[in-house]
N, C-alpha and C positions, 0 to 999 in steps of 0.2 A: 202392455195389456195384461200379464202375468202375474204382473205385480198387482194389476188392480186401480191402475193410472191410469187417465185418458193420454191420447196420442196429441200431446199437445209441447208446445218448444219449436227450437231449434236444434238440427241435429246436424255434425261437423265430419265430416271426414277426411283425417290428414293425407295428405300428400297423395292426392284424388290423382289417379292418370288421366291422361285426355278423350278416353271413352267414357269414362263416369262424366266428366265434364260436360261432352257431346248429351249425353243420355239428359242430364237434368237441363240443359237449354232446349233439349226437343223435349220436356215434361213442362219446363214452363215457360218457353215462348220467351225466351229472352237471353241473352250472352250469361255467359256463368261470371261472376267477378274475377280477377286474376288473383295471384296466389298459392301457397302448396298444400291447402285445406279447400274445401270447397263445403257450404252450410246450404242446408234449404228448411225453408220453414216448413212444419209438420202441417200446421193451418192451409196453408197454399197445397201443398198434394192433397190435405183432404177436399177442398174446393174445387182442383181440378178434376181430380176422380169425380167427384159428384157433379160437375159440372157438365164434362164430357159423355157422361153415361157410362162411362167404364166400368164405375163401382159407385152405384147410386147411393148406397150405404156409406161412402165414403171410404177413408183409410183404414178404420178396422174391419170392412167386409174384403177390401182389398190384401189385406194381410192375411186374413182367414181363407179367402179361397187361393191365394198364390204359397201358405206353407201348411192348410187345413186348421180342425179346431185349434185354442190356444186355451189350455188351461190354468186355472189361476195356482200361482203358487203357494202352498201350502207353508206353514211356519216360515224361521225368521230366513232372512236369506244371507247366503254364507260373506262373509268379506273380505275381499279378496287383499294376498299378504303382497306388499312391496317390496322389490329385494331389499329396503334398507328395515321394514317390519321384521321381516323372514333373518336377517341379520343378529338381529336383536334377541329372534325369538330362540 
């Protein structure tokens, strides 16, 4: 949102413990797949938010009121160095 992006993909989290896991099959009503990442569609929370009445606005009214405004970021955005970058550099 910061960037200026809609909230739109897939987003991964590696080596999810079994409370994140718990959490996103009680968000979307279904087993989480197995594995030591765990993904949820962006699409799908905003449908559920919006569906539920939780966050009628969907996922960016849900991101706004769960960490406040979200301002856009200003120039370019830094890049982040890899230790084999940072080697180099």
């Amino acid at each position: 949102m910061a960037a200026g992006r809609s909230l739109t993909g897939t987003v991964t989290l590696p080596g999810a413990t079994t409370e994140q896991r718990r959490a996103i099959e009680r968000l979307t009503g279904r087993p989480a797949r197995s594995g030591a990442s765990l993904s949820v569609s962006l699409a799908e929370v905003d449908r559920i938010l919006r569906a539920s009445g939780a966050a009628p606005g969907g996922l960016e009214q849900a991101v706004a009121e769960l960490t406040g405004p979200v301002s856009a970021l200003t120039g370019p955005r830094p890049v982040p160095r890899s230790g084999a970058i940072r080697a180099i550099v």
